[in-house]
PDB file of N, CA, C and O in Angstrom:
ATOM      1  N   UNK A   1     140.143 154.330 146.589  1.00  0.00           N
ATOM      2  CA  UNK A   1     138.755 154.705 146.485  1.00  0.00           C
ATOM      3  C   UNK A   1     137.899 153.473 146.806  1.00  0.00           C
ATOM      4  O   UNK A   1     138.175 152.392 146.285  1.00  0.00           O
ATOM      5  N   UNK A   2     136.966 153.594 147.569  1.00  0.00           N
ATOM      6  CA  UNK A   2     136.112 152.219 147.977  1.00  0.00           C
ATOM      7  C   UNK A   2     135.087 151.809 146.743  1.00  0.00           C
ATOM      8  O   UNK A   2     134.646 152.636 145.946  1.00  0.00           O
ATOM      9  N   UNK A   3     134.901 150.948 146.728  1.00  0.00           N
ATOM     10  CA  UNK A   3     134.479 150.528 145.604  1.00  0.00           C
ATOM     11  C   UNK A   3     133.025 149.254 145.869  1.00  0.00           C
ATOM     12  O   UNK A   3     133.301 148.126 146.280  1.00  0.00           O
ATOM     13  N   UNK A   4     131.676 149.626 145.593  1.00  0.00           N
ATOM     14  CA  UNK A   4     130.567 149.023 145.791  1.00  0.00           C
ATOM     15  C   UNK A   4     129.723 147.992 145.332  1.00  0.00           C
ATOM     16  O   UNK A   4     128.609 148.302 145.753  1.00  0.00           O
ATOM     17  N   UNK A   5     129.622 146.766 144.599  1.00  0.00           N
ATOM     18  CA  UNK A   5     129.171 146.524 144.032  1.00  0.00           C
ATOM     19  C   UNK A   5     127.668 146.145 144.347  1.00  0.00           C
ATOM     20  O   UNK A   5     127.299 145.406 145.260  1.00  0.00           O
ATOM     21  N   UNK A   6     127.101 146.603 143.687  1.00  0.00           N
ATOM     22  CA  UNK A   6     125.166 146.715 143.982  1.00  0.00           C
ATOM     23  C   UNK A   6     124.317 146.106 142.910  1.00  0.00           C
ATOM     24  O   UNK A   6     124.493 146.275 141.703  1.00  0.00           O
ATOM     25  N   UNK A   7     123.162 145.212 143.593  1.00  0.00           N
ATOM     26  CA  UNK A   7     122.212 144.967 142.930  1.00  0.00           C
ATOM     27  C   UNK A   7     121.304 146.035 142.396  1.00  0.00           C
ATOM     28  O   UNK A   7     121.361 147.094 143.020  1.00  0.00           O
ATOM     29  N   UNK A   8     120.294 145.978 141.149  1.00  0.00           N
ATOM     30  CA  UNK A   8     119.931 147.234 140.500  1.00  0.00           C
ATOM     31  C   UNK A   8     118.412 147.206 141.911  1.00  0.00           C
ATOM     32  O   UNK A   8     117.425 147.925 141.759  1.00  0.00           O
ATOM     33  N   UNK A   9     118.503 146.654 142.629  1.00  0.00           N
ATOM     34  CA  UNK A   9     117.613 146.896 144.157  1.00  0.00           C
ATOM     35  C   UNK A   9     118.764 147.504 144.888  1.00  0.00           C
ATOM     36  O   UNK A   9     118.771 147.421 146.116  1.00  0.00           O
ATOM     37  N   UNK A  10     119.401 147.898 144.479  1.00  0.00           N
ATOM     38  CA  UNK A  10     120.130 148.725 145.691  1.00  0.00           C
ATOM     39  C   UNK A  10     120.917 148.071 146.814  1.00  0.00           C
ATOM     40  O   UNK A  10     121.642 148.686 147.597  1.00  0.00           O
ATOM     41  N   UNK A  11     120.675 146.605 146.813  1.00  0.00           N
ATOM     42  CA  UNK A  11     121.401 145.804 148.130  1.00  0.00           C
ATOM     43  C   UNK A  11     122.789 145.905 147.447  1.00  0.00           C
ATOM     44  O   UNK A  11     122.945 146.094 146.241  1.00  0.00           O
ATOM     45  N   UNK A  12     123.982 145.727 148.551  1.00  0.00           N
ATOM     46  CA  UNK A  12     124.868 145.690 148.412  1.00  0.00           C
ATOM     47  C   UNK A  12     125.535 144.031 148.354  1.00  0.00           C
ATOM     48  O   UNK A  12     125.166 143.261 149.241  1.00  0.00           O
ATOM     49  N   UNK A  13     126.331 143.622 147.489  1.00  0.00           N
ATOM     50  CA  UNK A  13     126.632 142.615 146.959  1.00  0.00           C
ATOM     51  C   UNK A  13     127.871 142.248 147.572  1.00  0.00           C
ATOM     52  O   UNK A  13     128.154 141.218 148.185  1.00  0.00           O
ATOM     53  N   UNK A  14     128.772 143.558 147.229  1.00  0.00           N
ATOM     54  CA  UNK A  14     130.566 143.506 147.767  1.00  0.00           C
ATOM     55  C   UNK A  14     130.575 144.696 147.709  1.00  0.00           C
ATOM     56  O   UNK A  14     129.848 145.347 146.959  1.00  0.00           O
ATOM     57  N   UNK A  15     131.576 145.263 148.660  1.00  0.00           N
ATOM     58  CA  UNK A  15     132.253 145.854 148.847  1.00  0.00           C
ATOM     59  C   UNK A  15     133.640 145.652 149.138  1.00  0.00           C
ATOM     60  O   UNK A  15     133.932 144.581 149.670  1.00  0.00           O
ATOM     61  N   UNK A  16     135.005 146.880 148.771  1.00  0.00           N
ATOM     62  CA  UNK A  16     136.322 146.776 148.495  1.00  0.00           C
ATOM     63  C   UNK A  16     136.660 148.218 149.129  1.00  0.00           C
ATOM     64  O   UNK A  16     135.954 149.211 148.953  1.00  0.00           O
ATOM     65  N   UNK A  17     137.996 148.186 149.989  1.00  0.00           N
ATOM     66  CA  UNK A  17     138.802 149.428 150.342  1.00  0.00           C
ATOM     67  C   UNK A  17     138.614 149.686 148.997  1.00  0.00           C
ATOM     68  O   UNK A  17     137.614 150.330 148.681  1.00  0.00           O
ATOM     69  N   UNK A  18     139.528 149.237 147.980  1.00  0.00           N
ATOM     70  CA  UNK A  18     139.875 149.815 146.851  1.00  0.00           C
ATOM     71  C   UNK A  18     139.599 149.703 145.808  1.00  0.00           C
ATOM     72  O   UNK A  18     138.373 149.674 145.917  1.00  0.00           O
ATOM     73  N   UNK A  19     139.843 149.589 144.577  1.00  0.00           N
ATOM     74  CA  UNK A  19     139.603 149.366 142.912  1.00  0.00           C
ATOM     75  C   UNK A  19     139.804 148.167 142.836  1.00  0.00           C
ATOM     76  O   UNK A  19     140.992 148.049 143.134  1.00  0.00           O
ATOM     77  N   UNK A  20     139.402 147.192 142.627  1.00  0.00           N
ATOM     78  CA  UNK A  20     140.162 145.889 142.222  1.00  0.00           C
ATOM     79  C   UNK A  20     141.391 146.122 140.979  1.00  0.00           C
ATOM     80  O   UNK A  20     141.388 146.825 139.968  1.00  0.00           O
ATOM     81  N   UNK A  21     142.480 145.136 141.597  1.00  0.00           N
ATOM     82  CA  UNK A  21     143.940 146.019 140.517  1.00  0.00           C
ATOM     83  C   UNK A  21     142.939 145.183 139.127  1.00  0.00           C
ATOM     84  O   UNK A  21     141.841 144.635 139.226  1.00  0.00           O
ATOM     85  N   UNK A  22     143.699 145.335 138.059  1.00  0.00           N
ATOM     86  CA  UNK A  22     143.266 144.548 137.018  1.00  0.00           C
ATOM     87  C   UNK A  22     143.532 143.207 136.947  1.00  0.00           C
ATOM     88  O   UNK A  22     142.839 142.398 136.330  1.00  0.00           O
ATOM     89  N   UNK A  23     144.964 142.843 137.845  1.00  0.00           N
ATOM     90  CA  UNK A  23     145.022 141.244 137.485  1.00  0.00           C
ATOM     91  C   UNK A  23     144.133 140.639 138.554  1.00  0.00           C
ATOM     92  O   UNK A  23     144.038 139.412 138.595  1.00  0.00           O
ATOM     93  N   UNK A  24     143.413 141.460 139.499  1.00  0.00           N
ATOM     94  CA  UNK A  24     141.946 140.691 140.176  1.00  0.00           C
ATOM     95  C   UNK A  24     140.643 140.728 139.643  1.00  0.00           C
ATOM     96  O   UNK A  24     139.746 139.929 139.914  1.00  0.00           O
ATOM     97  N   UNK A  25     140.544 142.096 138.544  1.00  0.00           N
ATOM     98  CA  UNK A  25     138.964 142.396 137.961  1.00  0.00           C
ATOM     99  C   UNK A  25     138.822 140.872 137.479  1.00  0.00           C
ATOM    100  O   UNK A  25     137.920 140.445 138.199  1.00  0.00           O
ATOM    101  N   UNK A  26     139.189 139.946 136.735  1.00  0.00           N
ATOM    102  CA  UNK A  26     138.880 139.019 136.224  1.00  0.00           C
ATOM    103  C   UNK A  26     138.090 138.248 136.792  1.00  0.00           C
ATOM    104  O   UNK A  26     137.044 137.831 136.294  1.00  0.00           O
ATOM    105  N   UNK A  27     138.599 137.935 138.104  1.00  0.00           N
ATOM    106  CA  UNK A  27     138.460 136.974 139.279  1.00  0.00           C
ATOM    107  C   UNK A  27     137.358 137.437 140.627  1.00  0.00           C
ATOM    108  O   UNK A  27     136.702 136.711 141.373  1.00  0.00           O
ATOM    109  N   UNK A  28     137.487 139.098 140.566  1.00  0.00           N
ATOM    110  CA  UNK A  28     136.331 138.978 141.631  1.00  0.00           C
ATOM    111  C   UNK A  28     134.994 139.322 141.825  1.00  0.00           C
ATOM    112  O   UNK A  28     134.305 139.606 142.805  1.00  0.00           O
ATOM    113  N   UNK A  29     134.776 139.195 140.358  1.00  0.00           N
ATOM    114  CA  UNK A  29     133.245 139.038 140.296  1.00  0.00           C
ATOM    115  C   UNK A  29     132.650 137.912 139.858  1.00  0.00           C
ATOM    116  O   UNK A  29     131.520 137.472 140.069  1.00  0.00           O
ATOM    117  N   UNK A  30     133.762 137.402 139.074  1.00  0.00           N
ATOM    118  CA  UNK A  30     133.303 135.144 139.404  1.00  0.00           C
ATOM    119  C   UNK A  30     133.227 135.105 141.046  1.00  0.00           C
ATOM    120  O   UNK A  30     132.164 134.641 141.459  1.00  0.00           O
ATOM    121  N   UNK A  31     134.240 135.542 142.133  1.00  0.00           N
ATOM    122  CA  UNK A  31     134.189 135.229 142.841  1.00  0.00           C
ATOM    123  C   UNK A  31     132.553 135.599 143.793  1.00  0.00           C
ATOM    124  O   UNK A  31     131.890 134.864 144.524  1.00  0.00           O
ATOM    125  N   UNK A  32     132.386 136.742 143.460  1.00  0.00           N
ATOM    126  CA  UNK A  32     131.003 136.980 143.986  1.00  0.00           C
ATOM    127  C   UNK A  32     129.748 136.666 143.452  1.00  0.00           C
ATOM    128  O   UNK A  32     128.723 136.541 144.122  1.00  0.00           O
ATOM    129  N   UNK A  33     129.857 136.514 141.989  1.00  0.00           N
ATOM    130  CA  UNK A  33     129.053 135.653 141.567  1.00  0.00           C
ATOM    131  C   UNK A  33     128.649 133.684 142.156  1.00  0.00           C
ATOM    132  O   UNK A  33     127.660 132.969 142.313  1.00  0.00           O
ATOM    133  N   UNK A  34     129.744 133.615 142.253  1.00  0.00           N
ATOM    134  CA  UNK A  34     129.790 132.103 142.650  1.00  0.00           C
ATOM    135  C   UNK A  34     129.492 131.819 144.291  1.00  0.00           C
ATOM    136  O   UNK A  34     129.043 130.731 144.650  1.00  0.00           O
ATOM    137  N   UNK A  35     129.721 132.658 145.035  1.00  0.00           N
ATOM    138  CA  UNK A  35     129.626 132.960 146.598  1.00  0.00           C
ATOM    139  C   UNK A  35     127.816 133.022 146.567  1.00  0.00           C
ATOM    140  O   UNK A  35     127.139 132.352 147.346  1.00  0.00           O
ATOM    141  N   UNK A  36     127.262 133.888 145.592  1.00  0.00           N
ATOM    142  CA  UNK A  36     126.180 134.157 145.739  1.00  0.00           C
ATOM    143  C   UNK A  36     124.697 133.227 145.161  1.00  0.00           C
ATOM    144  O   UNK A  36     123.492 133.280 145.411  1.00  0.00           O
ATOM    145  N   UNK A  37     125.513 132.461 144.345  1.00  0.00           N
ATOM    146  CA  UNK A  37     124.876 131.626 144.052  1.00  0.00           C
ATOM    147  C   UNK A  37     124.058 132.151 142.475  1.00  0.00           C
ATOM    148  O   UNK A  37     123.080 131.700 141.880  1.00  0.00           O
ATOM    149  N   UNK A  38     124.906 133.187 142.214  1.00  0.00           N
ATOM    150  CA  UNK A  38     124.024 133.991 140.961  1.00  0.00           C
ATOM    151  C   UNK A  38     122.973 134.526 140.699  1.00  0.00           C
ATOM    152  O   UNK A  38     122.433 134.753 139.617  1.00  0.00           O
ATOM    153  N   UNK A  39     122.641 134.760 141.861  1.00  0.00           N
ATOM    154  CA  UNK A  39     121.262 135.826 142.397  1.00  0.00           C
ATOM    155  C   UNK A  39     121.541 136.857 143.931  1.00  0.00           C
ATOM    156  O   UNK A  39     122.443 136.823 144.768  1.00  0.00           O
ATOM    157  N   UNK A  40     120.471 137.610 143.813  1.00  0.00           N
ATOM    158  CA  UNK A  40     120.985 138.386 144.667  1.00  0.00           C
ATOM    159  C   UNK A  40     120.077 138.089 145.802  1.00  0.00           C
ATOM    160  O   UNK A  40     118.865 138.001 145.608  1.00  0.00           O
ATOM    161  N   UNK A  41     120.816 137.865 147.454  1.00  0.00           N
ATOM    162  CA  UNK A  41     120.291 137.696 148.090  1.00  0.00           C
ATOM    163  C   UNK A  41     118.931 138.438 148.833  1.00  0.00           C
ATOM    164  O   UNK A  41     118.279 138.062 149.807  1.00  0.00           O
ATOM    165  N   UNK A  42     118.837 139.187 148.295  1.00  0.00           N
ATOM    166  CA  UNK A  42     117.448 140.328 148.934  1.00  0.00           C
ATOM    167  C   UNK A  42     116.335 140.115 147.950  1.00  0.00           C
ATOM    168  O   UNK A  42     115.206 139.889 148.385  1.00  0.00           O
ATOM    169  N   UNK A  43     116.559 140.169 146.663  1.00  0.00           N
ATOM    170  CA  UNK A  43     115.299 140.339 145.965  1.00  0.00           C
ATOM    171  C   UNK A  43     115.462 138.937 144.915  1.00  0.00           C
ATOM    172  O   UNK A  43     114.549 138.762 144.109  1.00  0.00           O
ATOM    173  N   UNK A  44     116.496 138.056 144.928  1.00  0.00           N
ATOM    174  CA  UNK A  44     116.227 137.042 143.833  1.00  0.00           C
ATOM    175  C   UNK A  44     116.677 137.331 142.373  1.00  0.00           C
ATOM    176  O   UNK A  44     116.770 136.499 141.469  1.00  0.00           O
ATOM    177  N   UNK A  45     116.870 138.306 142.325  1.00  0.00           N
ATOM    178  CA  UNK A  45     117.483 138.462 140.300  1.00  0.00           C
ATOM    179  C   UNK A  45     118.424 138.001 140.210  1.00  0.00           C
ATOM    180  O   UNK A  45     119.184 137.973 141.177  1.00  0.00           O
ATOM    181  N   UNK A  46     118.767 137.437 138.982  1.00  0.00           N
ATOM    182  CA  UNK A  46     119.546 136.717 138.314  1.00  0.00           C
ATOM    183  C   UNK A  46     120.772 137.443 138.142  1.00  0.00           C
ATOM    184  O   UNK A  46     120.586 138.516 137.567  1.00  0.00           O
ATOM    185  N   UNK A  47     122.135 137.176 138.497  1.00  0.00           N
ATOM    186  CA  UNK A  47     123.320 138.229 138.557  1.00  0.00           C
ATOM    187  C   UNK A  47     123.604 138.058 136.972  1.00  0.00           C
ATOM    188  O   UNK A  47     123.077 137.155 136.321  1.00  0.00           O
ATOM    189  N   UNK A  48     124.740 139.281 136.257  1.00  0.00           N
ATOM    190  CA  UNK A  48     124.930 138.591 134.674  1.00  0.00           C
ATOM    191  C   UNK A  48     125.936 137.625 134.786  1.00  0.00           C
ATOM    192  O   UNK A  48     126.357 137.424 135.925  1.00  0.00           O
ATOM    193  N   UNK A  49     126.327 137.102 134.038  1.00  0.00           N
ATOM    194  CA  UNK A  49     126.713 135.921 134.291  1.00  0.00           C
ATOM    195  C   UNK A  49     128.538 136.602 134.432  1.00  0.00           C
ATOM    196  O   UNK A  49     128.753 137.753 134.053  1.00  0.00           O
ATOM    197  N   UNK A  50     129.568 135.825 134.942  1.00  0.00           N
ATOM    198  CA  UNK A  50     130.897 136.517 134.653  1.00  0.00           C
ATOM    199  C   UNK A  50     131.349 136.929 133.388  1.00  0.00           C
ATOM    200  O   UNK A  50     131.889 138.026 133.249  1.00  0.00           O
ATOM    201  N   UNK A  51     131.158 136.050 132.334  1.00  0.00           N
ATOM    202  CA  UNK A  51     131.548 136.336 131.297  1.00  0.00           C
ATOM    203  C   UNK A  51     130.908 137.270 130.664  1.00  0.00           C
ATOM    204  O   UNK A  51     131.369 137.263 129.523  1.00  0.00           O
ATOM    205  N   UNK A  52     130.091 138.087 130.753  1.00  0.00           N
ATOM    206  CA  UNK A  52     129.384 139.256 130.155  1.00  0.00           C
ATOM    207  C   UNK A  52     129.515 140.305 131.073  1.00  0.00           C
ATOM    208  O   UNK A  52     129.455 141.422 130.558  1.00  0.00           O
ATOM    209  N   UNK A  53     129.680 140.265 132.310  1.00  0.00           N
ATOM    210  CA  UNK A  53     129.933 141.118 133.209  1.00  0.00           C
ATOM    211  C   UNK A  53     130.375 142.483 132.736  1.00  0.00           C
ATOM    212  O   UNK A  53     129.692 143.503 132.820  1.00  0.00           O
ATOM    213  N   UNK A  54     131.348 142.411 132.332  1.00  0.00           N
ATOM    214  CA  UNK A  54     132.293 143.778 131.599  1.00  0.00           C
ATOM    215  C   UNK A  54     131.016 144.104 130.759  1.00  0.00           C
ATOM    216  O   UNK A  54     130.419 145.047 131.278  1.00  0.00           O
ATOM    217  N   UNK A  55     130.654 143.830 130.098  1.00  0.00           N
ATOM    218  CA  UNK A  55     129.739 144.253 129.155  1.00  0.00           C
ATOM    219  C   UNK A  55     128.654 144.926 129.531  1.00  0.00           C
ATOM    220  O   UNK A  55     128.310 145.879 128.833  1.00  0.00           O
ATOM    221  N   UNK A  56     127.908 144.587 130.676  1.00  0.00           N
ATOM    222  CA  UNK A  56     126.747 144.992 131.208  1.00  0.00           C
ATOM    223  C   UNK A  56     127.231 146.262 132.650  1.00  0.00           C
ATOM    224  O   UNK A  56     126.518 146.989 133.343  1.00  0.00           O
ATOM    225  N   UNK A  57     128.448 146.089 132.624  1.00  0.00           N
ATOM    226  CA  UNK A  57     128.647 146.824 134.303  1.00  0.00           C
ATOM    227  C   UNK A  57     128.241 148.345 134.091  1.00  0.00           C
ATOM    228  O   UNK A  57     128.324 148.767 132.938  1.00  0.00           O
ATOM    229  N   UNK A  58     127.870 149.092 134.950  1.00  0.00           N
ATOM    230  CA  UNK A  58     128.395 150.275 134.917  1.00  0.00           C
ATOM    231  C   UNK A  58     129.132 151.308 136.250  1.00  0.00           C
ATOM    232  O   UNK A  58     129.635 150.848 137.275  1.00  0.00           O
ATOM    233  N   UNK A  59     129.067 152.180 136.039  1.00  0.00           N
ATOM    234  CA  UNK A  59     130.056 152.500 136.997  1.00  0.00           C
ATOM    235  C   UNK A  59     129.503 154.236 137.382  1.00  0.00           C
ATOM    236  O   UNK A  59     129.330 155.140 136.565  1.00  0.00           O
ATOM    237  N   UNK A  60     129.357 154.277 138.568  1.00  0.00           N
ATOM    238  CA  UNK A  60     128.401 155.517 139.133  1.00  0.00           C
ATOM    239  C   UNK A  60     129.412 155.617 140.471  1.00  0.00           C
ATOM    240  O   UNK A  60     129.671 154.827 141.379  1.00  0.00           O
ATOM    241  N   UNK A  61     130.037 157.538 140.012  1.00  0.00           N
ATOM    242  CA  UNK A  61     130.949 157.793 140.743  1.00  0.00           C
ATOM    243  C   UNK A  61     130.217 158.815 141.726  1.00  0.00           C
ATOM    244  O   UNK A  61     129.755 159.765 141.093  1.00  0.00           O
ATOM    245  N   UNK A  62     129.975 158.884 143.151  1.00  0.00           N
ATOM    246  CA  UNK A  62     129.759 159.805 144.027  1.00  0.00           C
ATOM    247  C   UNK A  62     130.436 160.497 144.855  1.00  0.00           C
ATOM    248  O   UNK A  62     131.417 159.930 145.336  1.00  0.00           O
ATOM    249  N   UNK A  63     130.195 161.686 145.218  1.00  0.00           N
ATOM    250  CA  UNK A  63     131.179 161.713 146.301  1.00  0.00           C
ATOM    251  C   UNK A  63     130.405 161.151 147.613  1.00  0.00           C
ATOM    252  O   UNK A  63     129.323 160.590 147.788  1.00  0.00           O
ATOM    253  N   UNK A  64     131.768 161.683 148.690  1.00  0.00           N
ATOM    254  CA  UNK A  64     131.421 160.605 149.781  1.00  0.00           C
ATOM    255  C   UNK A  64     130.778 161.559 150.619  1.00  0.00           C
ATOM    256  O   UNK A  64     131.126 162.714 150.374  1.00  0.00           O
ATOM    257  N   UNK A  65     129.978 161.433 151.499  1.00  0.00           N
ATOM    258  CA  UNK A  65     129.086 162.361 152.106  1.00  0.00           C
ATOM    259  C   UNK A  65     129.313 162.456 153.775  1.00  0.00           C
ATOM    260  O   UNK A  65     128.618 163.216 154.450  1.00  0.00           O
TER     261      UNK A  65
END
């Protein structure tokens, strides 16, 4: 399943063919956090930080159109 990750502006951050397995969830949103500099390149907001990440994520399933 492809998998999106989005600023709450709607820009797209990352994208993935698939789910990240679990022994990568850890790692690849430090990784995009840190790539990005901890803001989002279109509008400037502050990303959450990795370590709260899990906490704040959510997850919005669509189908594909």
């Amino acid at each position: 399943m492809p998998t999106v990750l989005k600023c709450k502006c709607d820009h797209v951050l990352a994208e993935w063919d698939t789910l990240p397995s679990e022994d990568y969830s850890g790692t690849y949103y430090h990784r995009v956090f840190s790539d990005l500099g901890g803001k989002c390149p279109k509008c400037g907001r502050g990303l959450p930080r990795p370590e709260v990440f899990s906490q704040v994520m959510s997850v919005e399933v669509k189908p594909v159109q």
